[in-house]
N, C-alpha and C positions, 0 to 999 in steps of 0.2 A: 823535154826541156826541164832541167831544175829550177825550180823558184829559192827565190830569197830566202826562205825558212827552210827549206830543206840542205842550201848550201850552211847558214849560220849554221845548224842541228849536225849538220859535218863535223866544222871546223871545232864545236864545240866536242863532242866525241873523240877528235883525234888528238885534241890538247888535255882532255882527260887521260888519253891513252899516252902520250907524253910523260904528263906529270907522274903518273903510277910506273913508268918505267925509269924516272928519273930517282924515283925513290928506291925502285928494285936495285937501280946500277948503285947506287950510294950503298946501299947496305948488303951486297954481296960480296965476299972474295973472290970467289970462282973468277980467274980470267975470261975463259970460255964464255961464261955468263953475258958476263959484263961486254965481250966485244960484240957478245947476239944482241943485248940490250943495246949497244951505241949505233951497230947494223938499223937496226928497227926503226932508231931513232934519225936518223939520217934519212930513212923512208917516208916515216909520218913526216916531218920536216917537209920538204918534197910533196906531197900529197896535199899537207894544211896549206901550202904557197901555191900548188894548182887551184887547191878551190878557193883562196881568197884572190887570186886573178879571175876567175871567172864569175866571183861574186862580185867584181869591180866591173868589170865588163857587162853586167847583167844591169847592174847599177845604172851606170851609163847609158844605155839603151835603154831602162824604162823613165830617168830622166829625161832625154832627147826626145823621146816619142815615138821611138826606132820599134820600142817594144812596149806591150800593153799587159797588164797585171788582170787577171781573171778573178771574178770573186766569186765562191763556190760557196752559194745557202745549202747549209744543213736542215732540211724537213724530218720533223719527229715521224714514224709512221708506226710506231705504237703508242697503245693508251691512249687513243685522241678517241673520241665521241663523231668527233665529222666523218 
């Protein structure tokens, strides 16, 4: 199951990878390029709207109560004296 952070740390990645192909298609001539560039971008599209439904959906279940949020302590286990 994906949590909350790991969906946002997605959706953040794929709009990075968006904007950097946005700038590739603006400043290339190549046709070629650029239809591989609006291809991609039609994909990530696609991809960012799958994981922001299922980041709503995930949502919705751990407001309801449907689903429960796990909280994972980090224990140092070097440099401790104990």
């Amino acid at each position: 199951m994906e949590t909350i952070g790991s969906l946002i740390d997605k959706i953040c990645i794929i709009n990075l990878r968006k904007y950097h192909l946005e700038q590739k298609l603006t400043s290339v001539d190549n046709s070629n390029v650029r239809r591989e560039c609006r291809l991609k971008l039609e994909i990530l599209s696609q991809q960012e709207s799958d994981l922001i439904n299922e980041l709503n959906i995930l949502y919705q279940d751990v407001s309801s109560g449907k689903k429960k949020i796990k909280v994972y302590r980090q224990f140092k286990t070097y440099g401790s004296n104990n």
